[in-house]
N, CA, C and O of each residue as an XYZ file, in Angstrom:
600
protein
N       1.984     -2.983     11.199
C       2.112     -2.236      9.954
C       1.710     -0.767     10.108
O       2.208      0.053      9.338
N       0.865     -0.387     11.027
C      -0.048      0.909     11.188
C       1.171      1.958     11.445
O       1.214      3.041     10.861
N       2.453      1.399     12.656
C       3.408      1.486     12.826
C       4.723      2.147     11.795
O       5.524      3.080     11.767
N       4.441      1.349     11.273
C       5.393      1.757      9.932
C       5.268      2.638      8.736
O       6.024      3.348      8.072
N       3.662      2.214      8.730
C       3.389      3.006      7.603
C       3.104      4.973      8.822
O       3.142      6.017      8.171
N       2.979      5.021      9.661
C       2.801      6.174     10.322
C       4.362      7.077     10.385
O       4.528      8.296     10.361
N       5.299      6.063     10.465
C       6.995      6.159      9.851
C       6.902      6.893      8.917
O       6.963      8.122      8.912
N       6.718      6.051      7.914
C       6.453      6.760      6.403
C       6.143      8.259      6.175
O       6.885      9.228      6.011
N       4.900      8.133      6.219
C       4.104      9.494      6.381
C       5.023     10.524      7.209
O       5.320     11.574      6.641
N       5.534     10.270      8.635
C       6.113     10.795      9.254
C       7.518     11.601      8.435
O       7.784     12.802      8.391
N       8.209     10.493      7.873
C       9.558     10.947      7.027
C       8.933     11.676      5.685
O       9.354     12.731      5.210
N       8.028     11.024      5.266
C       8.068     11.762      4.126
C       6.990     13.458      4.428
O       6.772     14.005      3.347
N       6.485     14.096      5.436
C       6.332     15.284      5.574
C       7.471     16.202      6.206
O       7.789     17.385      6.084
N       7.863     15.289      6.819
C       9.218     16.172      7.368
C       9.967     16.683      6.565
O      10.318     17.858      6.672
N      10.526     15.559      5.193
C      11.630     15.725      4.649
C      10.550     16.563      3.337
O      11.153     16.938      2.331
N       8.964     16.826      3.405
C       8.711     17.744      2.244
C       8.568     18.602      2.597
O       8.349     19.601      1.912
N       8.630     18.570      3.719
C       9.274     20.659      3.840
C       9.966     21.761      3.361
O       9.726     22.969      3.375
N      11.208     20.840      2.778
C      12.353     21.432      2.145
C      12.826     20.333      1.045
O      13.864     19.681      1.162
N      11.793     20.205     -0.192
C      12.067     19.041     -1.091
C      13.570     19.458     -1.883
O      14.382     18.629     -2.294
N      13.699     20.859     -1.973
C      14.954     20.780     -3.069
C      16.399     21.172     -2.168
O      17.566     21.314     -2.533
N      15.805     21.260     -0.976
C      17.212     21.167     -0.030
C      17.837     19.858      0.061
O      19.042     19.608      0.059
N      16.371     18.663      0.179
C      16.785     17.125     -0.052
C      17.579     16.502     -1.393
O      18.505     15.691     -1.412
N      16.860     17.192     -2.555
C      17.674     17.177     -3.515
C      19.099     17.586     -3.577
O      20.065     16.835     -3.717
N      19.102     18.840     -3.458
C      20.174     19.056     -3.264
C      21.502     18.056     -2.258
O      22.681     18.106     -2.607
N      21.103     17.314     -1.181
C      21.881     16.821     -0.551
C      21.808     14.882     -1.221
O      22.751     14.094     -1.143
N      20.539     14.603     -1.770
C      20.773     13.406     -1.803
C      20.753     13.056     -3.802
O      21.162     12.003     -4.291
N      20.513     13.551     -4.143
C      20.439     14.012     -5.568
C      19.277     13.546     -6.501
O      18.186     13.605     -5.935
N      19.243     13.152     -7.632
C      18.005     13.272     -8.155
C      17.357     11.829     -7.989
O      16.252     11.705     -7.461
N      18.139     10.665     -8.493
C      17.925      9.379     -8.173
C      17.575      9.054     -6.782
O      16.521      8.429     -6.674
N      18.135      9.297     -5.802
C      17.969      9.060     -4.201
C      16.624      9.829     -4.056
O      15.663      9.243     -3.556
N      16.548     10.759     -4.359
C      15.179     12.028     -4.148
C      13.909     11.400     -4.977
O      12.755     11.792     -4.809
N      14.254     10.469     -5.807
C      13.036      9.812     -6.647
C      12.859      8.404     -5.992
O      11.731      7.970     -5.758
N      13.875      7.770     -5.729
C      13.653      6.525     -5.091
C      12.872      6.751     -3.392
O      11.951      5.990     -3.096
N      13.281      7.716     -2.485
C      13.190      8.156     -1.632
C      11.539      8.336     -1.808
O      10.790      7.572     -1.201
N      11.014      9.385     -2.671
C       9.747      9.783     -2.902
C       8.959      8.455     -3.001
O       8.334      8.127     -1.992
N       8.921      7.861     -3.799
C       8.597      6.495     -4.329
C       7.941      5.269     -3.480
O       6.900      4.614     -3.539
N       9.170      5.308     -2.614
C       9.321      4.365     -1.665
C       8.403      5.078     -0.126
O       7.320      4.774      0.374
N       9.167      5.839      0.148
C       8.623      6.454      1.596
C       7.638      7.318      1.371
O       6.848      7.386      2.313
N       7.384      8.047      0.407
C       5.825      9.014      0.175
C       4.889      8.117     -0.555
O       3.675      8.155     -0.354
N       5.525      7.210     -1.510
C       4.498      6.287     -2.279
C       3.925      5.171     -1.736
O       2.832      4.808     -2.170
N       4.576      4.443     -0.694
C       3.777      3.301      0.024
C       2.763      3.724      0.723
O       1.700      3.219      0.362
N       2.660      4.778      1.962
C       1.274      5.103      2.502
C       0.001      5.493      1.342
O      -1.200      5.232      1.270
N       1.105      6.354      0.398
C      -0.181      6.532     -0.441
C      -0.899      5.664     -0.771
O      -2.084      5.516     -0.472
N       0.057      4.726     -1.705
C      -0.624      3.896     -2.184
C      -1.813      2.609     -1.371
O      -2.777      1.948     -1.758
N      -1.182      2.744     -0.305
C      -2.319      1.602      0.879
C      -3.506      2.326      1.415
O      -4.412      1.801      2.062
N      -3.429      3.372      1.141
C      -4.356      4.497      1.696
C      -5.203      4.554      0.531
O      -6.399      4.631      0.812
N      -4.867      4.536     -0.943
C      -5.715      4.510     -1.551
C      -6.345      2.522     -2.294
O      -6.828      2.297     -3.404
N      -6.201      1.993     -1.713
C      -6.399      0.372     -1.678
C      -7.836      0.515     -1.644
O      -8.506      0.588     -2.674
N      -8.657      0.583      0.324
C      -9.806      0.581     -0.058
C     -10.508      1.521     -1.318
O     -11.024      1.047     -2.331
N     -10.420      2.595     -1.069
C     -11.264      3.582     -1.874
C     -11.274      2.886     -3.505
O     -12.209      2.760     -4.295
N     -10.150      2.594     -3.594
C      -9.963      1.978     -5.663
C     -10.833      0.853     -5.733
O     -11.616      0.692     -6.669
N     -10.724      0.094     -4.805
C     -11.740     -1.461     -4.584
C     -13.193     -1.293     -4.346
O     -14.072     -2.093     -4.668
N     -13.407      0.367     -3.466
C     -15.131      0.258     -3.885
C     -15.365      1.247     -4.712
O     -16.564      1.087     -4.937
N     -15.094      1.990     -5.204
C     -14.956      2.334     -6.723
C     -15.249      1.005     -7.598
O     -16.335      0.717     -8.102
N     -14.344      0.439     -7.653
C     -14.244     -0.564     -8.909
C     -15.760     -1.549     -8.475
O     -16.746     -1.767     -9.178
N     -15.534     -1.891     -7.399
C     -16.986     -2.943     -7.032
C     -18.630     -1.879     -7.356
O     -19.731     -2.288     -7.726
N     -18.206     -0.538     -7.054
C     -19.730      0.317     -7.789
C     -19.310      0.166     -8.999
O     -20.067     -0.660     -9.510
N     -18.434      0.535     -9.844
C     -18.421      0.749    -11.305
C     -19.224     -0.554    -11.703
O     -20.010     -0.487    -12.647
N     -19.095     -1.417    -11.197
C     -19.269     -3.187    -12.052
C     -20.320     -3.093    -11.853
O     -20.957     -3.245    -12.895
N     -21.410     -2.761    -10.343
C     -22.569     -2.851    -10.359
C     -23.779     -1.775    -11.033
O     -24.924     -2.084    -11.364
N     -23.190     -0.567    -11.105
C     -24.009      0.667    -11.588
C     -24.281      0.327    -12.980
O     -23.352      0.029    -13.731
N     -25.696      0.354    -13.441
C     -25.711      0.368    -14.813
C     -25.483      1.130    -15.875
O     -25.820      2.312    -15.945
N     -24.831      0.425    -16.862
C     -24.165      0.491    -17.681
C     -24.338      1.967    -18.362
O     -23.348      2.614    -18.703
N     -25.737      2.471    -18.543
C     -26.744      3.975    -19.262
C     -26.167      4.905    -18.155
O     -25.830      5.999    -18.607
N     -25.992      4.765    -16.974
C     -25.772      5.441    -16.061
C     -24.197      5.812    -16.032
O     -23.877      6.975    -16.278
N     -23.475      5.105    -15.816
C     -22.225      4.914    -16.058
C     -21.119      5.785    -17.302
O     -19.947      6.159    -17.270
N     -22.117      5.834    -18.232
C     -21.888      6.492    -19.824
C     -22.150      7.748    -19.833
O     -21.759      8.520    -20.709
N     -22.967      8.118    -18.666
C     -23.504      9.860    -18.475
C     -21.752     10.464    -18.123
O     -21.218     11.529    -18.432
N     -21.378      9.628    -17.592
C     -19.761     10.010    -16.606
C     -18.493     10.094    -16.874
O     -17.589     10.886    -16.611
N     -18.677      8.484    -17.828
C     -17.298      8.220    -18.247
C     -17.550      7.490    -19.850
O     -18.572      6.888    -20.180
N     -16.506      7.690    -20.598
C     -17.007      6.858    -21.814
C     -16.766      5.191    -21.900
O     -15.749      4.661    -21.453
N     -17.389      4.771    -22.266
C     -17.340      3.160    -22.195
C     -15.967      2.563    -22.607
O     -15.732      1.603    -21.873
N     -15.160      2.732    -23.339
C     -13.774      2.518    -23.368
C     -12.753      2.755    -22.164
O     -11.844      2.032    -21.757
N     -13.203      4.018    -21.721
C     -12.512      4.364    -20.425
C     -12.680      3.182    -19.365
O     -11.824      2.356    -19.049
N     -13.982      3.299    -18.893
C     -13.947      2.025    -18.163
C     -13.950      0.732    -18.624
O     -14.644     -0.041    -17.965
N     -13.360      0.275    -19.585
C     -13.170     -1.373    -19.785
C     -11.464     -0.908    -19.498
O     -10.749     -1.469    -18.667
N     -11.101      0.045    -20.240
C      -9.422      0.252    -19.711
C      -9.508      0.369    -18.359
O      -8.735     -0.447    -17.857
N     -10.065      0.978    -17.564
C      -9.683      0.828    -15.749
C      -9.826     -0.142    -15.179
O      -9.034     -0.513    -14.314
N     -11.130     -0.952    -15.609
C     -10.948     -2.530    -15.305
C     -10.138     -3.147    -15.806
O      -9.659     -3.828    -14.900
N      -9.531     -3.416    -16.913
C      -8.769     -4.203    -17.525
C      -7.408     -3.666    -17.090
O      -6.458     -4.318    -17.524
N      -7.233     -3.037    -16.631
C      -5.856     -2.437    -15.680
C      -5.887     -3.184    -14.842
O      -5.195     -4.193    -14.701
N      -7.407     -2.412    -13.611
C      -7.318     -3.155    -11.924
C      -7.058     -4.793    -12.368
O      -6.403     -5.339    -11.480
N      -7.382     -5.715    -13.474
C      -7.591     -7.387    -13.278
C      -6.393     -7.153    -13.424
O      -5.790     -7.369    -12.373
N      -5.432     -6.643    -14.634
C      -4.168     -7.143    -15.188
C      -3.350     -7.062    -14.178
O      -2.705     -8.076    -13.911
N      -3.108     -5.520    -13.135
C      -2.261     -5.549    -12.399
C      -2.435     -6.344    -11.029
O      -1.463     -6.744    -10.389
N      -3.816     -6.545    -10.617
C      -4.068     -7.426     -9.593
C      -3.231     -8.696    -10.229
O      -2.238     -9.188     -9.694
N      -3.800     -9.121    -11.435
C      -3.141    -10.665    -11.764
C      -1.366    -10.656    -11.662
O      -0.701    -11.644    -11.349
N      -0.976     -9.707    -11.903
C       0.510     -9.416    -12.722
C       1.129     -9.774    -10.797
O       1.617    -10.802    -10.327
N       0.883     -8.710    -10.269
C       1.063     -8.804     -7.868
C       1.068    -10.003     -7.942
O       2.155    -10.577     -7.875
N      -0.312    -10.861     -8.123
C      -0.428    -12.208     -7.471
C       0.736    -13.167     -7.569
O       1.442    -13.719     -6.725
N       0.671    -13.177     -9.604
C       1.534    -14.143     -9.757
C       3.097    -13.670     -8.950
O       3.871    -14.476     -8.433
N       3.289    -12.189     -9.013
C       4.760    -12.557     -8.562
C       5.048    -12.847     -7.250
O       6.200    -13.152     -6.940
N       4.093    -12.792     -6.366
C       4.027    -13.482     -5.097
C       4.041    -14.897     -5.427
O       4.665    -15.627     -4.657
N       3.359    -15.512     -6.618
C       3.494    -16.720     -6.378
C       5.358    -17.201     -6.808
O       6.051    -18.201     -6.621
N       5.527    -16.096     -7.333
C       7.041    -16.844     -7.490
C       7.981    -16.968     -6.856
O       9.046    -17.353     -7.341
N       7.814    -16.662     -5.566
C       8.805    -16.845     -4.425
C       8.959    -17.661     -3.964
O      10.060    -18.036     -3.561
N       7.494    -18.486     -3.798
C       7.204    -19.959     -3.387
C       7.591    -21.303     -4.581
O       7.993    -22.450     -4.386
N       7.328    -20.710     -5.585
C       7.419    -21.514     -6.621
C       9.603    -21.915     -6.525
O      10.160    -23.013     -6.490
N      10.167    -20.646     -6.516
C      11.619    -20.720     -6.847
C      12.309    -21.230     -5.511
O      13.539    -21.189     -5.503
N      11.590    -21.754     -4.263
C      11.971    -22.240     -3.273
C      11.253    -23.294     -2.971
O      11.171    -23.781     -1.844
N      10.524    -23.822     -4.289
C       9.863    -25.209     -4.011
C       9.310    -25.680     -3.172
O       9.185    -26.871     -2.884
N       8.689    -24.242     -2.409
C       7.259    -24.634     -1.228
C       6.299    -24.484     -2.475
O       6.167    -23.343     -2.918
N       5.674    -25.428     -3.034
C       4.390    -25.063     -3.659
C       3.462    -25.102     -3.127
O       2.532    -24.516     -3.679
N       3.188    -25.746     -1.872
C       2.216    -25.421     -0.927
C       1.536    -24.044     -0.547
O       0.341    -23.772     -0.428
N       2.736    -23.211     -0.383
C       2.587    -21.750     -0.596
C       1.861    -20.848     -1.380
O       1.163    -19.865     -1.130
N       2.324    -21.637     -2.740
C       1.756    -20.601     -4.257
C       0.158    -20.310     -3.718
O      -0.489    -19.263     -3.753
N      -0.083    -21.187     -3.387
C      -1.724    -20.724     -3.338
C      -2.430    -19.836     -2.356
O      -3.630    -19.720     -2.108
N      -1.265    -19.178     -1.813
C      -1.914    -18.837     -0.819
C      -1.303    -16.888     -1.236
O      -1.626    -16.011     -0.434
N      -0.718    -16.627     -2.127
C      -0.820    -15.586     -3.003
C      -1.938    -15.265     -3.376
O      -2.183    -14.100     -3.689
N      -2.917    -16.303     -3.425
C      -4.125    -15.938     -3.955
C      -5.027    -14.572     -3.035
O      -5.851    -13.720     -3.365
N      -4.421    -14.902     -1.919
C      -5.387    -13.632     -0.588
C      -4.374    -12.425     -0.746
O      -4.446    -11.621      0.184
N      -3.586    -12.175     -1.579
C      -2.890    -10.775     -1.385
C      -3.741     -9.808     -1.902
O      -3.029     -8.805     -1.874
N      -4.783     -9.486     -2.342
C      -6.245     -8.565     -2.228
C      -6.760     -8.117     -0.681
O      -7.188     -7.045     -0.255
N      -6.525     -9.421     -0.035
C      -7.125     -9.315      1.558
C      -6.059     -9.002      2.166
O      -6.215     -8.347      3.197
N      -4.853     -9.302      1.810
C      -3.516     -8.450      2.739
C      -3.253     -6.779      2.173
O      -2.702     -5.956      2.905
N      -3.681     -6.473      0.924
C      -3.596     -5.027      0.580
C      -4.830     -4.542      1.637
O      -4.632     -3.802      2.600
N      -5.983     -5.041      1.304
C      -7.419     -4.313      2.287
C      -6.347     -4.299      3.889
O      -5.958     -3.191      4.258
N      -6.046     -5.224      4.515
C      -5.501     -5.107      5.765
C      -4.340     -3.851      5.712
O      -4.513     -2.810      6.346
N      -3.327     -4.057      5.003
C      -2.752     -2.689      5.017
C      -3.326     -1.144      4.695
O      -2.808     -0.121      5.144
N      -4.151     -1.175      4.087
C      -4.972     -0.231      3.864
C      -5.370      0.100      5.814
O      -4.921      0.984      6.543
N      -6.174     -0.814      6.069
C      -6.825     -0.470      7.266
C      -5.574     -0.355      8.364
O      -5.774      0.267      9.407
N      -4.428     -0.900      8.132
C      -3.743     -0.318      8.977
C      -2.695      1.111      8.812
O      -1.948      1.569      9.677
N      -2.938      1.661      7.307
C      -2.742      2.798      6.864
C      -3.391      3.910      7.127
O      -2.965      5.062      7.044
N      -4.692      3.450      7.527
C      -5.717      4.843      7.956
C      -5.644      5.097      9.201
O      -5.869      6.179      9.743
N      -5.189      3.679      9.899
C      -5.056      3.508     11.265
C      -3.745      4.568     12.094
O      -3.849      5.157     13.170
N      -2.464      4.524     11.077
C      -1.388      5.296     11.107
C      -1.786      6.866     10.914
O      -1.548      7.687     11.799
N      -2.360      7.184      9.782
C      -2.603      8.409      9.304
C      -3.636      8.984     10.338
O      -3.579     10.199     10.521
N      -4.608      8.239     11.062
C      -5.214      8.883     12.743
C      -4.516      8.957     13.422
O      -4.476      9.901     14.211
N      -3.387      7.675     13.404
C      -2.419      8.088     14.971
C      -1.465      9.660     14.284
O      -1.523     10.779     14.794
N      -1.009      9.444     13.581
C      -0.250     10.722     13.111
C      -1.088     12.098     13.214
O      -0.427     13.020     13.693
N      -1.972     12.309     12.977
C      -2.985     13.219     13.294
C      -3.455     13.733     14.548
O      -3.571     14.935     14.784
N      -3.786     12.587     15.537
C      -4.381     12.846     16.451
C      -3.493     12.771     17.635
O      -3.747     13.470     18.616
N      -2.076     11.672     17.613
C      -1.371     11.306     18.381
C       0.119     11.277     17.967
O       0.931     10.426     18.331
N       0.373     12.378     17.117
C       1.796     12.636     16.522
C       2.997     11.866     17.130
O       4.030     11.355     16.697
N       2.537     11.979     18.043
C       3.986     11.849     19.207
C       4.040     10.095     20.219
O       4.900      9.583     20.935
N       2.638      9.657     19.767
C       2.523      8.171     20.491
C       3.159      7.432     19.666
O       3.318      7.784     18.497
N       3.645      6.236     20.169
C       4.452      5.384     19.446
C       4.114      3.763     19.890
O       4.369      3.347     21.020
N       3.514      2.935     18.844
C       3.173      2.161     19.906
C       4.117      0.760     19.895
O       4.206      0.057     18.888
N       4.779      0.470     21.111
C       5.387     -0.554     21.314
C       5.022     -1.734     20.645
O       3.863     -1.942     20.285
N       6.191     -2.721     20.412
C       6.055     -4.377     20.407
C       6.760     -4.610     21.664
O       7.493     -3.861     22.309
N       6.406     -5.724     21.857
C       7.067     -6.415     22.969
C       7.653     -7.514     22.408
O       6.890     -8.401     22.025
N       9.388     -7.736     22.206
C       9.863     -8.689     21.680
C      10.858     -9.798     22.656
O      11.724     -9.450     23.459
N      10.552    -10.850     22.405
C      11.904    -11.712     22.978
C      11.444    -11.929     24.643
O      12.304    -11.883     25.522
N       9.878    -12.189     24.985
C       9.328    -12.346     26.372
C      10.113    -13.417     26.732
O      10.402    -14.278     25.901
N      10.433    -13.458     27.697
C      11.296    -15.342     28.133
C      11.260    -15.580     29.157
O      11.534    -14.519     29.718
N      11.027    -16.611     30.177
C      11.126    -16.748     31.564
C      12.492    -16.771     32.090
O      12.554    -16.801     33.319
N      13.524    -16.764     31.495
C      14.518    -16.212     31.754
C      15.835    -15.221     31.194
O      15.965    -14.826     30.036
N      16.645    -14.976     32.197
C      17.352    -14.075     32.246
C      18.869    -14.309     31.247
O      19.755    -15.138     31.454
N      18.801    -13.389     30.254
C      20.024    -13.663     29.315
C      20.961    -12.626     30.376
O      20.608    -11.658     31.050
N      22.263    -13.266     30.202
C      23.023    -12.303     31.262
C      24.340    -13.416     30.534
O      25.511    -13.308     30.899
């Protein structure tokens, strides 16, 4: 994933170099889906951990403390966001399994919290290689076999 998401990042600075030249060639819909998709996925995995310990201090910091910062409505709305949209992900992972009648599966939607943290860590992982190693690329090795297709 570190791989891909370093892709990402990769296309989407290149191509923001010259955002309304892109427009111009791919138009407004393509230029929003484009943004979305290829500038919005690293973001968004990149910001995974940081929102999760945020949210895990908010819950623990007390409450008097908390109110110096933000108003108490505010944060029951940011929590009541992070549960709703965490819940809203889960279930629709569970419906893939459900509409192909592995129900064995459904339950295992339940760890897509621990597969966002993993993309996250392999998002920061990309955003060092892009930084430090622009130009490395790191292989898979696919299709090993003891023999020879010919």
């Amino acid at each position: 994933r570190s791989r891909w998401i370093k892709g990402y990042l990769q296309t989407a600075l290149v191509h923001a170099r010259s955002p309304r030249a892109l427009l111009r060639q791919i138009g407004l819909t393509r230029f929003a889906s484009f943004a979305l998709l290829i500038g919005g996925t690293p973001i968004t995995f990149l910001g995974v951990i940081p929102f999760y310990v945020l949210t895990v201090f908010t819950v623990f910091i007390p409450t008097d403390v908390l109110n110096q910062v933000f108003p108490w409505w505010l944060l029951w709305l940011c929590l009541l966001n992070f549960v709703i949209g965490t819940s809203v992900m889960v279930y629709l992972s569970m419906m893939g399994p459900f509409k192909r009648g592995t129900f064995g599966l459904i339950w295992w939607a339940m760890l897509n919290p621990v597969y966002w943290i993993l993309h996250s860590i392999a998002a920061y992982k990309g955003l060092w290689q892009l930084i430090t190693k622009p130009h490395y690329w790191e292989k898979t090795d696919h299709g090993l076999t003891s023999h020879v297709h010919g």
